[in-house]
C-alpha positions in Angstrom: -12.4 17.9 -9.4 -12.1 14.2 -10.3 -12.7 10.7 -8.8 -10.1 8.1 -8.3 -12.5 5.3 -9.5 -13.3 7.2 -12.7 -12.6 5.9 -16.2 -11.4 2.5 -14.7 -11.4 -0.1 -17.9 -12.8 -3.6 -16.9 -10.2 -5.3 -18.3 -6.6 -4.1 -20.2 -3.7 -5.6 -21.3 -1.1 -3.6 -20.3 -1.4 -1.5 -16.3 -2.8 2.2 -16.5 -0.4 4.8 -14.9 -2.3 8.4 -14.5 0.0 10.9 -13.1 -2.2 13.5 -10.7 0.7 15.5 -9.0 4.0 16.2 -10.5 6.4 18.4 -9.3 9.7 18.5 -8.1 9.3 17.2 -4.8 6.4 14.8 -5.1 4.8 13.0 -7.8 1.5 11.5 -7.2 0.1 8.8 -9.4 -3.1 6.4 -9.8 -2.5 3.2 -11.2 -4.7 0.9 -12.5 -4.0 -3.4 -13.0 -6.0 -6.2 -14.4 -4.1 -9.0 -13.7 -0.7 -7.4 -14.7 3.0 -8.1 -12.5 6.5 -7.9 -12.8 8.0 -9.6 -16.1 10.1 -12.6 -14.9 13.4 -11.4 -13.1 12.4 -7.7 -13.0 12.8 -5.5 -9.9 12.2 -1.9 -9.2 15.0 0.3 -7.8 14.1 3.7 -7.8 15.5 6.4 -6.4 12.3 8.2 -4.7 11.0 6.2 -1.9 7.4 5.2 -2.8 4.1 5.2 -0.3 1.5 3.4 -2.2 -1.8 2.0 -0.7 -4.5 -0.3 -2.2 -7.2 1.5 -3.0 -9.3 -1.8 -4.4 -8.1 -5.7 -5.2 -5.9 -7.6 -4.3 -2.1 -7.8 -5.3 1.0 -9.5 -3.9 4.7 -7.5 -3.9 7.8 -9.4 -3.2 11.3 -7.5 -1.5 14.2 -9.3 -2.6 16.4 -8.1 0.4 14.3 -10.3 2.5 12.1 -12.7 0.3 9.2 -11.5 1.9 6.1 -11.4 0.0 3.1 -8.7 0.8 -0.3 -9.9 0.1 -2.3 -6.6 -0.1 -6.1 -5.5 0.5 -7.9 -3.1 0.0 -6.5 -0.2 2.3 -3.5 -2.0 3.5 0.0 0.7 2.8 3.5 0.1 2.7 6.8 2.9 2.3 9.2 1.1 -0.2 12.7 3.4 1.2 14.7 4.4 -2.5 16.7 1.7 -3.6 15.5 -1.1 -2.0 14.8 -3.9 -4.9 11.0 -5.0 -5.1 8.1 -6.2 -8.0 4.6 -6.8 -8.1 4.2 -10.8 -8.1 0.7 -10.5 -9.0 -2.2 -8.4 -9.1 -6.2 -9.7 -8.7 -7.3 -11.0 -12.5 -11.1 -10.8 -11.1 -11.6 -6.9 -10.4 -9.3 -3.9 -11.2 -6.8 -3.1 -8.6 -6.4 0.7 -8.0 -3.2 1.7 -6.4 -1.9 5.4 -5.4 1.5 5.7 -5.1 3.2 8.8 -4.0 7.0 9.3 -4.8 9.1 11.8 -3.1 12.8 12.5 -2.5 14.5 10.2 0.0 15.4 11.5 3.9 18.9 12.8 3.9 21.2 11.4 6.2 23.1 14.0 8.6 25.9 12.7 10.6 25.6 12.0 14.0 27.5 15.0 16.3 
């Protein structure tokens, strides 16, 4: 057994990525920011669609498709569907944020009959 608040650092330079789940159909990760975001011009495309909730702080993610920005709590969610282009525009510099993400395969599209 383990905690998801356990062996959270107070402050760091860089984000902490702890993989708990990884197989090949889901991968499962806690990840842990102090103050950290997206370099300048960066976005994420991945492939797996992502389900990641706030599990403490505050943090802000940006889409590009729609140049919407998310400012996230503590329990608020969000899918991110593969491929669609997003960062983290910032994350709360006064207490760590803990996120869990969970990756998994995108849905397959049949075609309609």
């Amino acid at each position: 057994m383990d905690n998801l608040y356990a062996n959270v650092p107070d402050q760091a330079i860089e984000e902490l990525t702890d993989v708990l789940i990884n197989n090949p159909s889901i991968r499962v990760e806690r990840i842990v920011s102090n103050g950290q975001s997206s370099p300048d011009g960066f976005w994420y495309e991945q492939t797996e669609t992502e389900w990641v909730v706030l599990l403490s702080g505050k943090a802000s993610l940006r889409f590009e498709e729609r140049d919407e920005i998310f400012n996230m709590k503590r329990g608020d969610f969000v899918e991110i569907p593969a491929g669609v282009r997003h960062r983290v525009d910032s994350t709360s510099k006064t207490e760590a944020t803990i996120w869990l993400a969970i990756f998994y395969a995108p849905d397959k599209k049949t075609p309609d009959t």
